[in-house]
C-alpha positions, 0 to 999 in steps of 0.5 A: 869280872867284867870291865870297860877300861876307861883309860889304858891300863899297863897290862891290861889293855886300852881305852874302851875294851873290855877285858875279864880280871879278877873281881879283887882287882876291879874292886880294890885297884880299878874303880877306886882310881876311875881306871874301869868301870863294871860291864853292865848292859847299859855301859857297853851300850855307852861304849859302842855308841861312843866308838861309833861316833868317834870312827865317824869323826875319824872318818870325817878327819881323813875326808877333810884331809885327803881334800886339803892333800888335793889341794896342795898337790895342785898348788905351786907356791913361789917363795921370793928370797934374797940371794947372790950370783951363784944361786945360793940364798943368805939364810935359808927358807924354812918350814914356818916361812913356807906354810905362810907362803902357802896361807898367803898365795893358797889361803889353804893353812898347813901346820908348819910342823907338818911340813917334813923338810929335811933341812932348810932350802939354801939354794934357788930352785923348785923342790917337792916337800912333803906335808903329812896332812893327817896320819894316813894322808900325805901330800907333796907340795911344789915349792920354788925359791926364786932369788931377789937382788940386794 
C-alpha cells in the first residue's frame, strides 16, 4: 500500500515521501497515530503543491540571505571598549554586544547566535568574524575594537 508520510517515521523515511509498506502497517500503526496518510490522487496533489511553495519559500530565504551577507560584508563596525596601556581590553567584547554594534551603526539585525566568534575578543584590534546568515549563506563581518581611557 501506498503512503505519504506526514511526519518521519524511524525506518521508514521522511516527511512528505511516499514509500510502499505493507497495508497492516498502514492501518494499525500509521494512520491511528496521524504518522501516514493513504496515497490517493488528490493527496499526492496536496504534497506537490505543498513542496512547491515550500522550495519557493526556501528560495526566497536564501535570497533575503545572500542580500544581508552583502551587506555585512560591505559593513565596518568600530566597537569603543575600555582598555589599558598595552592594548589589552577589561573584559571582553562579545557576540551580543557585537550584533548590537551592528544594528546600532548598519541598522542590518543579525542574530548574535550567528555570530561564529570562536572566543570573546580581549584585545584592541580589527578582526574578521563570521556570521552564518542562513544555512548555505555566510558572510565575514569586519569588526574593529578601538580602546577608551579610564
Amino acid at each position: 500500500m501506498k503512503v505519504i508520510l506526514l511526519s518521519d517515521v524511524k525506518g521508514i523515511g521522511n516527511s512528505g515521501q511516499v514509500m510502499e509498506v505493507t497495508s497492516g502497517y498502514a492501518r494499525n500503526y500509521l494512520f491511528p497515530r496521524g504518522l501516514a496518510q493513504e496515497a490517493t490522487a488528490g493527496a499526492l496533489k496536496q504534497i506537490a503543491q505543498r513542496l512547491r511553495t515550500e522550495q519557493i519559500k526556501a528560495a526566497k530565504r536564501k535570497a533575503e540571505a545572500e542580500a544581508l551577507a552583502q551587506k555585512l560584508e560591505a559593513a565596518h563596525v568600530k566597537i569603543a571598549a575600555r582598555s589599558g596601556s598595552e592594548g589589552k581590553l577589561y573584559g571582553a567584547v562579545t557576540n551580543k554586544e557585537i550584533a548590537q554594534a551592528v544594528q546600532e551603526q548598519t541598522g542590518l539585525v543579525v542574530d548574535r547566535r550567528k555570530l561564529d566568534l570562536a572566543e570573546p575578543i580581549k584585545a584592541i584590534g580589527k578582526f574578521a568574524i563570521v556570521a552564518k546568515v542562513h544555512p548555505e549563506v555566510a558572510a565575514t563581518l569586519h569588526v574593529e575594537v578601538v580602546g577608551v581611557g579610564k
